[in-house]
N, C-alpha and C positions, 0 to 999 in steps of 0.2 A: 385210423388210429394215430395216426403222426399228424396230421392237422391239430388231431384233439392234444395229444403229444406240445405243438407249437402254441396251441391256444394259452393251455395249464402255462406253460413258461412266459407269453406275454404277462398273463396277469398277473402272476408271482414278479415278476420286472417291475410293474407298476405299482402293485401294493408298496415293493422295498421301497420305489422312489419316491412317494408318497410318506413313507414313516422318514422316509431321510431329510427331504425339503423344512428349510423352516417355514413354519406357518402351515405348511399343507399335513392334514392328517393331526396325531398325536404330538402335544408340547414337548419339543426337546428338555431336557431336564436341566434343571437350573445349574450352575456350577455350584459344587459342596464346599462349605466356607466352614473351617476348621472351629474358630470361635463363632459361637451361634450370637452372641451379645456383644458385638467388639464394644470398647471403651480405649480412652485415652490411654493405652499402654503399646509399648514396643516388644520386642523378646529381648530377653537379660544380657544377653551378648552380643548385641545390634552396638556397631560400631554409633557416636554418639553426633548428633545433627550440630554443624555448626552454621549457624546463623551469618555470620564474618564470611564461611568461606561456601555458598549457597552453589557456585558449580563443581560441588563435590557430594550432591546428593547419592544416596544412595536407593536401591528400589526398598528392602530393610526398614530405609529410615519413613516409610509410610504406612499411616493406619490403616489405609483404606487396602482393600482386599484386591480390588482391580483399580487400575486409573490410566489417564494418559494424556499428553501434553502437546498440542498440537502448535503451529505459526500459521494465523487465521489468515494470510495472502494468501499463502502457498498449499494450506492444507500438509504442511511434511510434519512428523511428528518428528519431537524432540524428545520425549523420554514417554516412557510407557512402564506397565508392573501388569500383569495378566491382560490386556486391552480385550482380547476377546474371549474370557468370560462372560458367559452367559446370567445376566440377574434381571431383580424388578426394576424397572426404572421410580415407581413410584412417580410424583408430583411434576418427575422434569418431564415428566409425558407431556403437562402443557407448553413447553417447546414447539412441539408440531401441531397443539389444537391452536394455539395463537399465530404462527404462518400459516396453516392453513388458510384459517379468516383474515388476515391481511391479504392472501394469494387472491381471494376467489371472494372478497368484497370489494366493490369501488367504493369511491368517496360518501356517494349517496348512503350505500347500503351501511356503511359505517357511523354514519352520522344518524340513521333511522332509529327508528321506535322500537324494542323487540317488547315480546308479552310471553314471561316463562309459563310453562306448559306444566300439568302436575305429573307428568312422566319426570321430568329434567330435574324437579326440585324434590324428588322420591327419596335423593340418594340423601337429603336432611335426615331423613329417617334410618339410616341403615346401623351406622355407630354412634355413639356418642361424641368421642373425640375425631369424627369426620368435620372436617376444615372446610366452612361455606359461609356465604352470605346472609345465611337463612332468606332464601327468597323464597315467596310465596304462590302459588297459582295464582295467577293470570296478573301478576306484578308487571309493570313495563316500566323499563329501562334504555336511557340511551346506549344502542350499542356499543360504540366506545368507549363509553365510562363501565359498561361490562367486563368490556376486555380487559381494561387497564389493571379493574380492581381485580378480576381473576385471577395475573398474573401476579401481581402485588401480595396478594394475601394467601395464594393457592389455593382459591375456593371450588371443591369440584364441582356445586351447584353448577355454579356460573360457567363452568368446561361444557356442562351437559347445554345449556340453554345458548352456549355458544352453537355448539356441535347441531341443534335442531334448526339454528337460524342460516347455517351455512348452506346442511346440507339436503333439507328437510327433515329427517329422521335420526338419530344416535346410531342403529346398526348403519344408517349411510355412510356416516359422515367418518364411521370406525373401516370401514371398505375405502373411503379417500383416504386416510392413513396409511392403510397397508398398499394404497396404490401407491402414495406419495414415498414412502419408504422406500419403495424396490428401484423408482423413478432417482432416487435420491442416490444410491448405491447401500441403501440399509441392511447388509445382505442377512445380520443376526438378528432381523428385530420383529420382530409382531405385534400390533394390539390388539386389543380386542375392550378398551373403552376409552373415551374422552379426557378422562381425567387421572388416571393410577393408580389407581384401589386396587388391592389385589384383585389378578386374576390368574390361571396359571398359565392360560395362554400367550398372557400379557411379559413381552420381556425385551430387553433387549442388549448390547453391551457399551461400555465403554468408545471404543472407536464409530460404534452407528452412532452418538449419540454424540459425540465429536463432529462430526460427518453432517449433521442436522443443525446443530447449533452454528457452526461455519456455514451454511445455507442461508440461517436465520438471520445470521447478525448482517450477512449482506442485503438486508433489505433498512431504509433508514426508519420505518416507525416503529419496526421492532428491535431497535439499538435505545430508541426514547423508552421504549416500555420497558429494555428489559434493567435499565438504570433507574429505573423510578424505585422512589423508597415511601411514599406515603401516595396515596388516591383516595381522594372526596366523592363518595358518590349523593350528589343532590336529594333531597328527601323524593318518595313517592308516594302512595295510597295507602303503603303497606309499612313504609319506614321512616324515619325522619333522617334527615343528613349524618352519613354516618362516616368515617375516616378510616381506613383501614392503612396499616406497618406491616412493610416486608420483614423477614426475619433471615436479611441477607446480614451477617454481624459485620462483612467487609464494610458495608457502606456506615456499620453505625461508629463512628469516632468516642463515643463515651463523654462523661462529662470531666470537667477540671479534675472535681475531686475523683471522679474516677473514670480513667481513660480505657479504653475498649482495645488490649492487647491485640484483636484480631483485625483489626481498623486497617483497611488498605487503600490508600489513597486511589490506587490508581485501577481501582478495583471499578467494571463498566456493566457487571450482569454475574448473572444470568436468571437461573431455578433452582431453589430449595426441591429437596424431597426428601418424604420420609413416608414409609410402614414399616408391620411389623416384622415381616418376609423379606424386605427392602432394605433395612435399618437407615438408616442416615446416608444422604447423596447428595449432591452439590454440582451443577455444570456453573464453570464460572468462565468471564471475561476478565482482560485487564488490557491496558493500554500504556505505552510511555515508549515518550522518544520518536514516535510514528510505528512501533513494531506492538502488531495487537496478540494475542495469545488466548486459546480457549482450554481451560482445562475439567477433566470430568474425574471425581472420584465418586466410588459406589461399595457401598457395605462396608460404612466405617462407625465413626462415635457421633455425638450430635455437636459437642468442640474440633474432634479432630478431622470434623471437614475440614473447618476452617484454618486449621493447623496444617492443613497436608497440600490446602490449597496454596497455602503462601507460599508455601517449599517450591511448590511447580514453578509459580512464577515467578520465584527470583530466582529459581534456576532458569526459565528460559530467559530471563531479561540478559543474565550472565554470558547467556552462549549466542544470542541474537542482538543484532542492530540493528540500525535504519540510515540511511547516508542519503544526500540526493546526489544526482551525478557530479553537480561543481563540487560539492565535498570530496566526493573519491577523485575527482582528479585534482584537488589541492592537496591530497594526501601523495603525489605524484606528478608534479606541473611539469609539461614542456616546456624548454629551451632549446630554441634553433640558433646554426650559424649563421650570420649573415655576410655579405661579401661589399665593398667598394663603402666602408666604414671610414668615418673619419681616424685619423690617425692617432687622434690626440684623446680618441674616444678611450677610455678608462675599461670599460668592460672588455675591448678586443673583438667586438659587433656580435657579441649577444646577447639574443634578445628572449627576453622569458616572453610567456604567454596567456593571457589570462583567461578564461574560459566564465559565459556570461549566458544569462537563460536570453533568448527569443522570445517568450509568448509564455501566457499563464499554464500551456500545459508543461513545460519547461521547469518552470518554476516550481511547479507542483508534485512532478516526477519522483519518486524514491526507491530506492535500493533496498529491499530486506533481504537480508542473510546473517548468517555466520560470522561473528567478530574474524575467524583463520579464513573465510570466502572472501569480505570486505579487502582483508589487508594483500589478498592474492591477486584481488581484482587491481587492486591499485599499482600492486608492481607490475603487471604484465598488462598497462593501461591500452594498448593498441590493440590486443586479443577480446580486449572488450567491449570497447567501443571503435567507431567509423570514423578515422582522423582524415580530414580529407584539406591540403592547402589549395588557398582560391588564388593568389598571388605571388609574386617572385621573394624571395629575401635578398633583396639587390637595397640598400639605401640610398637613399634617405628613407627614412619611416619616419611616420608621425606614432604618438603614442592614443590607443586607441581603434587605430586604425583593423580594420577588418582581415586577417591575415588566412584563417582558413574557417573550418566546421567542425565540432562532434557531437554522431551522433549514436545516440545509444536508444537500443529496442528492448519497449519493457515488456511484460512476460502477455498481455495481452497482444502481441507483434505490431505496437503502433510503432514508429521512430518517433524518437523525440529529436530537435535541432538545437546546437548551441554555439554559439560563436565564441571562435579564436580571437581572440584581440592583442595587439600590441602592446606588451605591459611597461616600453617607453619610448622615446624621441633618438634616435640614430642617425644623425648627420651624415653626409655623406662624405667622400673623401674630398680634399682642398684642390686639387691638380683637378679634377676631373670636371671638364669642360661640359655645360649646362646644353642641357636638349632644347630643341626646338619646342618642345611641349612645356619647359619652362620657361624660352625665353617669350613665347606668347604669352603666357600666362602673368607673366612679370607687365609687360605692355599690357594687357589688360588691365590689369590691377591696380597702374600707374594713371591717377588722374591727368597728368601732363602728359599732352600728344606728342612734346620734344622730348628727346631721348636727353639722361641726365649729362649736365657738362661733364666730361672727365679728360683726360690728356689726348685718348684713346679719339673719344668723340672729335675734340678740335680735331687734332691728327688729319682724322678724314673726313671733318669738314673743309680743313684750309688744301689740301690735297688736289683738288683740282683747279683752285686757283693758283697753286704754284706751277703746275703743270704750266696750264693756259701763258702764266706768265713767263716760265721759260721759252716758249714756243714763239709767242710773242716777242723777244729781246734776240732770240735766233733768225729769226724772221729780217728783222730789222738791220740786223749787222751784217747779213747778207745783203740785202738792199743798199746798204749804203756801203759795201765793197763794190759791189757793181757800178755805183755812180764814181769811184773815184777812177776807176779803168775804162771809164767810156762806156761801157759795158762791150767792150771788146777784150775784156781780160784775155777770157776762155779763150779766144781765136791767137790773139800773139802767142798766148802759152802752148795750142797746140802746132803751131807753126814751127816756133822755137826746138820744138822738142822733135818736128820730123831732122 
């Protein structure tokens, strides 16, 4: 009875963990969005968006029902409004069908021939206003120009005949999603198709879908694709050359006579999406300055994506920078003392420092953070980076000259190296008598093997011929005292003197 007792409570244990996991069991229920139709509208007492002053967003001042704003280095989010609400992704689904196939195609398979299947091209038939290429059974297409145009136009066709060529099958290639997912840290998400169409199983939030697109964009052919705004695909059996337009409005600038208020220059991607269950959603990219930004809104209007997206990112441009390290430490440059200065030196022997890249990775190097992290980083410049002096500050210095090191480790734990240099010429002091190491130096450098005339030089050149000649006239006056006494001086004198 107690066995049976333990067994009843294992399985009731499991069934719960089973209704609880996402994706296992029963679809968690979507989150309830107050307005079922949003549109470009705010609530009447929402303090009002000012454009002039964009890092004073508020969460309010957005249409979208969830969102959230990430710094695509670092992955730290910058502002968020529900992030993990649970909704449909809709269309940004092909986010993960388009890395997939860059993950797990090479060169070859990318460049190969595919031939859509009539399972893949089924979903032409499902609605009317279903978004495809009309491809046709057994239509072949270069795979890349599939991919492109899929992304480009949001074709689901073309998601499904992706999804077959990767994985063999749609139900495979929707099992590599949900592997890729959990791999990813997608901990809200599920699908259950290639492309976005409702499902209810199909869903995910805000922050997975942040999470994925920062994934994505770190790859470089899906950075190309996901800024494309028009793709040609070559005629075939079934179509003639045909050109399909993304309906990303950031990228469309408008014409003269009328300019595209949503036009963002600096705008780099991502995916449209839209159903009915979905409403209008948007992952986008942007770029400037060196600091990239990924943002997602989900269940808004089909303008006020685009409205809610510019908000994100001129709020994050606001609150975020990019510097390279010689920036941050020109915002803060050393100045040593130095010692045996000349005297007549103006500055009192200091010497600033100027700080210069080593090598391409050097030069390459950048800092993203925080306009209040930047300016932190710079006044407590030792705490942040490796000052390390290779030499004395003893003068003379040349300007130039190699005086120490910094180095600073970016967040992958490389060091980077940059040299201290001497930012002038420092004479030394006048009294202070020249080392042996310059006075060779000086002989070397001196074409003439004779040392230069100076008073000094005659001095001790004539020097031991004055000797010699004293020595000589002493000599001599001795000798001819001795011949005038006979040379018996000595003897009378000591006589005399007993």
């Amino acid at each position: 009875m107690e066995k049976l007792r333990r067994g009843l409570c294992l399985v009731l244990c499991l069934v719960l963990l089973f209704a609880w996991v996402p994706g296992a069991g029963a679809a968690p229920r979507v989150t309830a969005t107050p307005n079922p139709n949003p549109e470009a509208t705010l609530p009447p007492d929402v303090t009002p968006y000012d454009a002039n002053h964009p890092e004073k967003l508020l969460t309010e001042q957005l249409y979208a029902w969830s969102a959230i704003l990430i710094e695509a280095e670092s992955g730290r989010v910058i502002f968020e409004k529900n992030p993990d609400d649970i909704r449909y992704p809709a269309s940004t689904t092909k986010i993960m069908t388009c890395l997939l196939a860059l993950m797990f195609m090479d060169e070859e398979d990318l460049n190969s021939t595919v031939v859509c299947s009539e399972q893949a091209v089924a979903v032409n038939t499902q609605e009317e206003d279903v978004t495809s290429l009309k491809l046709q059974p057994g239509e072949e297409l270069n795979f890349m120009d599939l991919l492109e145009a899929t992304m480009v136009y949001s074709a689901n066709d073309g998601a499904n005949v992706i999804a077959e060529a990767v994985a063999g099958s749609i139900p495979a290639f929707v099992d590599l999603m949900n592997e890729a997912a959990m791999r990813f840290g997608m901990t809200n998400t599920h699908f259950a198709n290639a492309h976005g169409l409702h499902d209810d199983a199909h869903y995910t939030t805000p922050r997975d879908l942040a999470t994925l697109t920062r994934i994505a964009m770190q790859n470089e052919k899906f950075r190309d694709i996901a800024r494309m705004e028009y793709k040609t695909i070559p005629a075939t059996a079934f179509h003639r050359e045909r050109t399909v337009k993304t309906t990303n409005e950031l990228f469309n600038p408008g014409t003269a006579e009328s300019e595209n208020r949503y036009y963002y220059p600096d705008a780099i991607g991502v995916k449209t999406g839209y159903e009915g269950k979905a409403q209008y959603c948007f992952v986008g990219a942007a770029e400037r300055d060196g600091v990239t930004l990924i943002s997602v809104v989900m269940y808004t209007g089909k303008r006020a994506r685009w409205a809610d997206t510019i908000k994100l990112m001129d709020y994050g441009f606001s609150q975020y920078t990019s510097v390279t390290p010689i920036e941050l430490y020109n915002m803060s440059p050393i100045t040593v003392e130095t010692s045996n200065y000349s005297l007549k030196d103006s500055q009192l022997g200091k010497l600033p420092l100027r700080c210069v890249a080593t090598d391409a990775d050097s030069r390459a190097a950048r800092i993203i953070a925080t306009r209040e992290e930047v300016d932190a980083m710079a006044s407590s410049l030792r705490d942040t980076m490796l000052i390390q002096y290779t030499r004395d500050f003893i003068a003379p210095i040349e300007e130039g000259e190699v005086m120490g090191t910094m180095t600073y480790v970016d967040d992958s734990g490389s060091p980077v190296v940059y040299n201290l240099i001497a930012g002038r010429d420092i004479p030394r002091r006048e009294t202070t008598p020249k080392t042996l190491a310059e006075i060779e130096a000086e002989s070397d450098a001196d074409p003439n093997f004779l040392p230069p005339l100076t008073p000094e030089v005659v001095f001790m050149a004539l020097l031991p011929l004055g000797l010699a000649l004293l020595i000589y006239f002493g000599l001599l006056r001795l000798l001819r005292r001795r011949k005038r006494h006979g040379g018996k001086g000595p003897e009378i004198t000591q006589r005399y003197l007993r």
